[in-house]
SERO-4910 file (N, C-alpha, C, O; in steps of 0.05 Angstrom, whole numbers):
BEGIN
 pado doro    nc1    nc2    nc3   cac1   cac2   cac3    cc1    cc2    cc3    oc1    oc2    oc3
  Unk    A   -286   -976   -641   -274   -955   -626   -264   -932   -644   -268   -909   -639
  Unk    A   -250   -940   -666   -243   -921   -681   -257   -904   -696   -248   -883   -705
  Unk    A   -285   -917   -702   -307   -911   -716   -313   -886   -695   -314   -862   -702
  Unk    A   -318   -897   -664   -337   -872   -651   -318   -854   -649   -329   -832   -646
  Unk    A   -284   -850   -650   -271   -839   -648   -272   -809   -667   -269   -785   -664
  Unk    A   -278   -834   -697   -275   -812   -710   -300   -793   -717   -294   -770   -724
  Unk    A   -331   -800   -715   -348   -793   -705   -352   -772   -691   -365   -751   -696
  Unk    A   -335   -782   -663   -336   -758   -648   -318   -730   -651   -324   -709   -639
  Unk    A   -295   -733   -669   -273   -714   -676   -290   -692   -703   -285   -669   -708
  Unk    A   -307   -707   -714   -319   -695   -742   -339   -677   -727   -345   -655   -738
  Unk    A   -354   -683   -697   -375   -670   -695   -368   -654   -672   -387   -644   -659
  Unk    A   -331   -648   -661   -322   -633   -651   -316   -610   -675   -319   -585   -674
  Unk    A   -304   -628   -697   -295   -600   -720   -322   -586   -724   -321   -561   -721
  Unk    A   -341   -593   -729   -366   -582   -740   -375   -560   -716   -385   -538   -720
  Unk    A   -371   -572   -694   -376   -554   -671   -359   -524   -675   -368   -501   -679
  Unk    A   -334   -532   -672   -320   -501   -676   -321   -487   -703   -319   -463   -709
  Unk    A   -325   -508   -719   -329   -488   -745   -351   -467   -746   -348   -445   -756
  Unk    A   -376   -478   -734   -392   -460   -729   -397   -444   -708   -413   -426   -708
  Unk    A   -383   -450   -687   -369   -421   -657   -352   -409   -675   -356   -385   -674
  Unk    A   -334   -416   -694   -310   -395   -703   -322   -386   -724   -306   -391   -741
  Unk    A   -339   -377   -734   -353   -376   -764   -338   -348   -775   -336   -329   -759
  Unk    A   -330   -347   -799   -310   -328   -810   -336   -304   -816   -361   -304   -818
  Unk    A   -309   -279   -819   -334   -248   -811   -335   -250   -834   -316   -254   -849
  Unk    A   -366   -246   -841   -382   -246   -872   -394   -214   -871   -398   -203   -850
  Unk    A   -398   -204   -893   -400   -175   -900   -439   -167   -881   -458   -183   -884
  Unk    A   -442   -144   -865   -462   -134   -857   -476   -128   -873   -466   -114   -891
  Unk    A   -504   -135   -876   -520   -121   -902   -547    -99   -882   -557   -102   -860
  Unk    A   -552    -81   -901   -570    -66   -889   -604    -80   -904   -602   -100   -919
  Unk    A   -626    -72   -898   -653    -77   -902   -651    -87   -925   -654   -111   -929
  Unk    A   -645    -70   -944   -651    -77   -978   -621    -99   -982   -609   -106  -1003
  Unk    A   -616   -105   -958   -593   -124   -980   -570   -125   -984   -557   -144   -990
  Unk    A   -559    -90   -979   -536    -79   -990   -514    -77   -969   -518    -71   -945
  Unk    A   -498    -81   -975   -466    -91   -955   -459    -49   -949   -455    -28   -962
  Unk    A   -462    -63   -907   -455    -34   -894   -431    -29   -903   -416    -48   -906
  Unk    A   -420      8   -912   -402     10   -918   -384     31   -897   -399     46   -884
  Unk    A   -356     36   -893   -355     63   -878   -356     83   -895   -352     83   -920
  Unk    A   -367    110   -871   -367    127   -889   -395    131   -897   -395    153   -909
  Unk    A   -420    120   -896   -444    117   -897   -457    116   -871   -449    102   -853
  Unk    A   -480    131   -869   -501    143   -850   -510    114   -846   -508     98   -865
  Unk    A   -521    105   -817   -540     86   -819   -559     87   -791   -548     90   -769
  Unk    A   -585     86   -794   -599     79   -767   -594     48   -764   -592     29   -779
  Unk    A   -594     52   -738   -592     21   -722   -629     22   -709   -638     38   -693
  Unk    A   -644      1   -724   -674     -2   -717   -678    -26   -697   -669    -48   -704
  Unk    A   -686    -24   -681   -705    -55   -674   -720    -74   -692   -738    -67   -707
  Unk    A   -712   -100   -691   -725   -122   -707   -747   -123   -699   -767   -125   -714
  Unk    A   -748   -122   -675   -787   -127   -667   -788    -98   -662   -774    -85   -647
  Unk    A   -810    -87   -678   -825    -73   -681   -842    -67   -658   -842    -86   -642
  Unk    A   -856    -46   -650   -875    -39   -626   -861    -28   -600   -874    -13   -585
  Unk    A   -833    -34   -592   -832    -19   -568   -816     -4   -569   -799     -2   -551
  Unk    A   -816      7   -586   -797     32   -589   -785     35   -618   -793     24   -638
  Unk    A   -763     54   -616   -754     60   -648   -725     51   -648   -715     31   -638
  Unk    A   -712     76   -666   -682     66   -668   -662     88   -642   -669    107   -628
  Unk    A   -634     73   -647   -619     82   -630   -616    117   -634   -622    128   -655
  Unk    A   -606    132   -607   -602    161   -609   -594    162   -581   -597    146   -563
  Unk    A   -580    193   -581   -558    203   -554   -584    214   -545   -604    221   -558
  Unk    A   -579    215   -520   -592    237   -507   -585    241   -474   -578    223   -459
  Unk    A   -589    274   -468   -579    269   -443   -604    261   -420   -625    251   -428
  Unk    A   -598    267   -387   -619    257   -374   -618    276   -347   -599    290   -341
  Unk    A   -640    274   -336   -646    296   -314   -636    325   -321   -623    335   -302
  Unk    A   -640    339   -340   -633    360   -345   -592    371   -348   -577    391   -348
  Unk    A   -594    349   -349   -557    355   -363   -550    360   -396   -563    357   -418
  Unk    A   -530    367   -390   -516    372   -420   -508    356   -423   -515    345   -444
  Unk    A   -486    343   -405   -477    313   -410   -469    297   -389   -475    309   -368
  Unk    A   -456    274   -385   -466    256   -417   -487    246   -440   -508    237   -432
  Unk    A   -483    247   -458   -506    233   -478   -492    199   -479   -471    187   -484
  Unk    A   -525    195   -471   -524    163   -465   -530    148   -496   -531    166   -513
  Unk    A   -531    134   -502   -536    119   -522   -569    102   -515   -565     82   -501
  Unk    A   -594    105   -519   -616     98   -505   -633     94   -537   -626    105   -559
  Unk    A   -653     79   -534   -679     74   -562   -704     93   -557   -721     96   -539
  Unk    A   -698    104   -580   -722    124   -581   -757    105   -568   -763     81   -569
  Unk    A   -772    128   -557   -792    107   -542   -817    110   -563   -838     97   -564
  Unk    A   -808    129   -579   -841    120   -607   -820    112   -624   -799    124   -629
  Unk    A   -832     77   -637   -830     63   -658   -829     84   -681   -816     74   -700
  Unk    A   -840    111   -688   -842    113   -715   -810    134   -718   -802    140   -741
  Unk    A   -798    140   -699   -771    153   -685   -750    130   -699   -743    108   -689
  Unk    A   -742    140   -720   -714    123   -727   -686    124   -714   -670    106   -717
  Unk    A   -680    154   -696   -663    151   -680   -643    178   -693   -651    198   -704
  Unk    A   -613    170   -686   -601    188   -702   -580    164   -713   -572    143   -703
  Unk    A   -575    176   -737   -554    150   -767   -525    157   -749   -519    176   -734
  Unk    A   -511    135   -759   -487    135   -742   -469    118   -772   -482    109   -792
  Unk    A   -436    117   -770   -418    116   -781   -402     82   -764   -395     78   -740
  Unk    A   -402     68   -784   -374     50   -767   -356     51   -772   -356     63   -793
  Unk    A   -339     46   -768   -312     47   -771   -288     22   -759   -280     23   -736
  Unk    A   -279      4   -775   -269    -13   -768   -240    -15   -762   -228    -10   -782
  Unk    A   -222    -22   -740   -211     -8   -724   -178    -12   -749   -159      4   -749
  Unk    A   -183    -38   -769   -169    -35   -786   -168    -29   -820   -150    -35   -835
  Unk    A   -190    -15   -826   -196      0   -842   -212     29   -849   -235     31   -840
  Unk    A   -202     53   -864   -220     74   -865   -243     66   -891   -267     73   -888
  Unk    A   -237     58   -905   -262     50   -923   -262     28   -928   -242     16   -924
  Unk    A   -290     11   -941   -296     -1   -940   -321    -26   -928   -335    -24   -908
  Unk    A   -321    -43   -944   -346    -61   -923   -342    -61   -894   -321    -57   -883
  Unk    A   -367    -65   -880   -367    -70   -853   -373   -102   -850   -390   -114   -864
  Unk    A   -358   -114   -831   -356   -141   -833   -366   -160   -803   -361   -152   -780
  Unk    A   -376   -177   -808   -386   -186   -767   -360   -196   -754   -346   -213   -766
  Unk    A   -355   -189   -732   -348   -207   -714   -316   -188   -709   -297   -198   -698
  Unk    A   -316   -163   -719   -302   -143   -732   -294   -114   -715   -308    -94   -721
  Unk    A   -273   -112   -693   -279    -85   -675   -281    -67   -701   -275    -68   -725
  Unk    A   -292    -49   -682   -305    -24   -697   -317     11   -680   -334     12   -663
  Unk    A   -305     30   -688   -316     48   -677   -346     52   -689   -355     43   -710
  Unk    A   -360     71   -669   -396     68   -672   -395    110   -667   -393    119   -644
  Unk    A   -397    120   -682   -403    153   -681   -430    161   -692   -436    156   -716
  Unk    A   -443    171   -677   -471    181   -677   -472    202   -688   -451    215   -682
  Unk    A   -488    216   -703   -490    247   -716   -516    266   -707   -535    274   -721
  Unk    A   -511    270   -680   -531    287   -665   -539    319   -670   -526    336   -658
  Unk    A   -560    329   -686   -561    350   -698   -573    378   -674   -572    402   -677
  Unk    A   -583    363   -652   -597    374   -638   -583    371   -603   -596    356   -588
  Unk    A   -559    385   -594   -553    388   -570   -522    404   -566   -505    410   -583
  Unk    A   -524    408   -544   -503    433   -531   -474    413   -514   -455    424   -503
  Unk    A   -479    388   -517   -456    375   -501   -442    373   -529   -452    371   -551
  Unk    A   -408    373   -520   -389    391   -536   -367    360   -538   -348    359   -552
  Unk    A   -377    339   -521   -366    318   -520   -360    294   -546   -382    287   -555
  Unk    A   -344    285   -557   -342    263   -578   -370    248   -582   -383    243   -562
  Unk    A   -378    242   -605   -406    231   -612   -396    198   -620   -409    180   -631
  Unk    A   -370    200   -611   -356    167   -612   -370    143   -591   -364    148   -568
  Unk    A   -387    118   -593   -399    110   -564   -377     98   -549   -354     97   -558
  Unk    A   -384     89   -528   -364     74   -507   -377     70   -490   -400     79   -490
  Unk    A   -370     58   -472   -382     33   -446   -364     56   -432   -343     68   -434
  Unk    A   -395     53   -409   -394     79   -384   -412     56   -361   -435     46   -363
  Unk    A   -389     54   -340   -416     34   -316   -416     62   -302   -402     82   -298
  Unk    A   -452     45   -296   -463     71   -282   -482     54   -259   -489     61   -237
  Unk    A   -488     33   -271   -496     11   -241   -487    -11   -230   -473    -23   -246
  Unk    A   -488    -19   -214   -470    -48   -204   -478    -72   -218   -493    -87   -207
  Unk    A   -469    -78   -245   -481    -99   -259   -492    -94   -289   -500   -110   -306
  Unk    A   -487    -59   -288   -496    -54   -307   -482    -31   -336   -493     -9   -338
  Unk    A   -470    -35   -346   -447    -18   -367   -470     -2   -387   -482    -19   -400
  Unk    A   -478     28   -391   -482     41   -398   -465     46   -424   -441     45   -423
  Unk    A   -483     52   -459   -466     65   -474   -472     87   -469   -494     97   -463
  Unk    A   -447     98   -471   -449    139   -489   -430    145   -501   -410    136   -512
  Unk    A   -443    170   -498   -417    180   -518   -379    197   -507   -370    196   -484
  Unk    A   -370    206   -523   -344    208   -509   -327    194   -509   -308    196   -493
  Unk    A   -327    171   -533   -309    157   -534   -284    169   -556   -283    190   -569
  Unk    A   -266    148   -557   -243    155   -577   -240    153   -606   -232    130   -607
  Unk    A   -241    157   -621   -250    145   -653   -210    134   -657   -190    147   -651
  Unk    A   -212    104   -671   -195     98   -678   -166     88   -654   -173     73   -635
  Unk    A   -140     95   -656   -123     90   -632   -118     59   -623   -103     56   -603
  Unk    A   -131     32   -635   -143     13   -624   -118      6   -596    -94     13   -599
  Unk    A   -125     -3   -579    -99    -14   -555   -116    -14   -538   -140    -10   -542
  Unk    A   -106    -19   -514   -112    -22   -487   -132      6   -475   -155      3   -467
  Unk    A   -117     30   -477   -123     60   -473   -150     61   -484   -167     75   -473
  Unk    A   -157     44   -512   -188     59   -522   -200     41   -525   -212     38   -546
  Unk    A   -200     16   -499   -209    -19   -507   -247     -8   -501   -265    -20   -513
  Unk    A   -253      8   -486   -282     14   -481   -295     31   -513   -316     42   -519
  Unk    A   -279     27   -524   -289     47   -554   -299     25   -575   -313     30   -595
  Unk    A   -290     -1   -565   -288    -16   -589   -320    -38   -582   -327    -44   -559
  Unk    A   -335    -46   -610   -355    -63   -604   -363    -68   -642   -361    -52   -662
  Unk    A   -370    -94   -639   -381   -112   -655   -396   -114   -660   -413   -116   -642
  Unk    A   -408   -114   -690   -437   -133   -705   -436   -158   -703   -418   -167   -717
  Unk    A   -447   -173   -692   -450   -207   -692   -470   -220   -706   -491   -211   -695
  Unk    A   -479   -240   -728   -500   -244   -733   -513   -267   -709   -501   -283   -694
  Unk    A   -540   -260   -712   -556   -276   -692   -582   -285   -711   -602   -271   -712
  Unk    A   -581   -310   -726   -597   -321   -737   -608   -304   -764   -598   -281   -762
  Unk    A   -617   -305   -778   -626   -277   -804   -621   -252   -791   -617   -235   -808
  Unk    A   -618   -242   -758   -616   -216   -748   -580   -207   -740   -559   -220   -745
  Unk    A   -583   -185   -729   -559   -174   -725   -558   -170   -695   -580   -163   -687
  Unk    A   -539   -171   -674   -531   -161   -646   -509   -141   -651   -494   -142   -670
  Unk    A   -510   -123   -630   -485   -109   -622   -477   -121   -600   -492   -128   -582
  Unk    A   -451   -125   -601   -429   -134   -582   -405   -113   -567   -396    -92   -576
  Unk    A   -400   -127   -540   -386   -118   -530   -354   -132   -529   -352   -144   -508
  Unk    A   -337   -133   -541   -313   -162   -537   -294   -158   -555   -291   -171   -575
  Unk    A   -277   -134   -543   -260   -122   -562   -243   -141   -557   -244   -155   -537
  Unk    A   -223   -142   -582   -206   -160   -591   -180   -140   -601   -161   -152   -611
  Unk    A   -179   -114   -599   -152   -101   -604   -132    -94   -582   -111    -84   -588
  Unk    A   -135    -97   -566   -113   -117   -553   -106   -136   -523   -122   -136   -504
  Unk    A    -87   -148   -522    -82   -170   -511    -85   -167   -481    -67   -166   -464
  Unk    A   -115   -165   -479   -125   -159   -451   -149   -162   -446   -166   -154   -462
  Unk    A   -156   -177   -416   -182   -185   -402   -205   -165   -397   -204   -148   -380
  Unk    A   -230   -169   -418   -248   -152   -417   -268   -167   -414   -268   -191   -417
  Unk    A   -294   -144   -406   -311   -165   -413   -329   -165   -439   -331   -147   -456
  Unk    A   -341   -192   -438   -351   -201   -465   -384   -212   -465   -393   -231   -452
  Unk    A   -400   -195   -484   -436   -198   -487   -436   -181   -503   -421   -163   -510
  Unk    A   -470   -195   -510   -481   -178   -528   -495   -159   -510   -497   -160   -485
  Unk    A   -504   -139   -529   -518   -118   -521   -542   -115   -510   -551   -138   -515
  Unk    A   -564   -101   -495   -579   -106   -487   -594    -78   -488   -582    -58   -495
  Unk    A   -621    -77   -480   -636    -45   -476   -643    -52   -442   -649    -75   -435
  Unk    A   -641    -38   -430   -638    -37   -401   -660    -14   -396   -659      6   -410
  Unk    A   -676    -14   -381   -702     -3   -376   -688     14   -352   -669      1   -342
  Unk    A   -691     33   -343   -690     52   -322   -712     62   -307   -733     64   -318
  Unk    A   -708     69   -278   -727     76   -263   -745     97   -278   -769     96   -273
  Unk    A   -737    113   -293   -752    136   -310   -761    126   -346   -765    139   -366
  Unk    A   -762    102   -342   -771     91   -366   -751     97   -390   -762     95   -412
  Unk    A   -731    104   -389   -715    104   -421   -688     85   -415   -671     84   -397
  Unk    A   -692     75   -434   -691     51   -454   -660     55   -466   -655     65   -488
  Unk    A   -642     46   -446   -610     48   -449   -598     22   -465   -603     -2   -463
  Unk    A   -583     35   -480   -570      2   -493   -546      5   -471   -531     22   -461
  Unk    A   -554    -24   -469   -537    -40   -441   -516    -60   -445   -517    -72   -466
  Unk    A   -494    -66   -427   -481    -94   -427   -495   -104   -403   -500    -84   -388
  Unk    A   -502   -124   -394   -507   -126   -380   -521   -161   -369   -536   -168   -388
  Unk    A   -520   -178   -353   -537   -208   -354   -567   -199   -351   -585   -216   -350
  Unk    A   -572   -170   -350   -599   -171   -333   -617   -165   -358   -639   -155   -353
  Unk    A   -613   -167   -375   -626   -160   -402   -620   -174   -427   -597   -176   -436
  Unk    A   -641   -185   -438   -638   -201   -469   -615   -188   -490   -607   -166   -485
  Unk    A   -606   -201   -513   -600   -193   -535   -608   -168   -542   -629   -167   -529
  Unk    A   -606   -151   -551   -633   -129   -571   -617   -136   -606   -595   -134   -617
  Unk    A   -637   -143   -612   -625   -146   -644   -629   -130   -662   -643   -112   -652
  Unk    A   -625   -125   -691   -618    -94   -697   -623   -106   -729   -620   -129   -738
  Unk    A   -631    -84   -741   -623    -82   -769   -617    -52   -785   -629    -31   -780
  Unk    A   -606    -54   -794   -600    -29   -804   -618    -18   -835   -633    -31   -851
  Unk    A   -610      9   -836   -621     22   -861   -611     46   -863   -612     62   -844
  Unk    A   -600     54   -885   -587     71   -891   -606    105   -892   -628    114   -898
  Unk    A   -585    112   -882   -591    147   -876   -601    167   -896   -605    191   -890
***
């Protein structure tokens, strides 16, 4: 009895040790640990259906700029900045809130290039832009989102942790639209999208 007892206690610790796994440093393509303060495209791991992340607006608006994947693969997107909600410089780390600011060279909406969670369908949380850079609390809990690793790859997350309040919590997803572009999503109705980075 004591044997399966302890058995079963070793392969409960082993269990949480690896649900709780401590935030280890983000590396981009070549290797190199994401830093703030540094440009980076966010790419697709699988290759072919598209490119990297970028704002853009839709049906002939100025804004909002949504957060959506470029639809040609050879389209790296536009490089963006993180920023971690308790540091200005330094490594970027997983499991870590963080602001996400896009550097859009090409548009007339006058709005923050900060992302944030915007629902726009029943089921479905839209990024864009317009969010708050920094401030972490309750007031800017839609500003905040995560690198997670997911096996050799990377996820973006939604599951802010700055402060002591019920949100919700997933990874990220690309969400297809009736007009074919390709929204990064929260959402159950869409896979993971997993990510790697490369510097700007």
């Amino acid at each position: 009895m004591k044997t399966s007892l302890l058995a079963f206690s070793i392969i409960c610790l082993a269990f949480i040790c690896k649900t709780i796994a401590a935030p280890e440093p983000v590396l981009d393509i070549t290797g190199k640990k994401l830093t703030t303060g540094v440009k980076y495209y966010i790419l697709p791991v699988i290759r072919g259906k598209g490119g990297g992340l970028t704002l853009a607006s839709e049906n002939n608006n100025t804004c909002p700029l949504y957060v959506v994947q470029e639809k040609h693969e050879v389209k790296n997107g536009e490089p963006v900045t993180f920023t971690p909600y308790n540091a200005k410089k330094g490594v970027i780390l997983t499991s870590t809130d963080l602001n996400i600011k896009s550097y859009v060279t090409k548009t007339t909406c006058t709005q923050s290039k900060v992302w944030k969670l915007l629902k726009e369908l029943t089921g479905v949380w839209f990024l864009s832009a317009g969010g708050v850079e920094g401030n972490p609390g309750i007031d800017t809990v839609v500003n905040w989102f995560k690198i997670e690793k997911a096996g050799q790859d990377y996820v973006l997350s939604f599951c802010p942790s700055v402060c002591k309040c019920q949100t919700l919590c997933r990874e990220l997803g690309i969400y297809v639209d009736e007009n074919g572009n390709k929204h990064l999503a929260l959402s159950d109705k869409v896979p993971s999208f997993r990510v790697m980075f490369k510097r700007a």
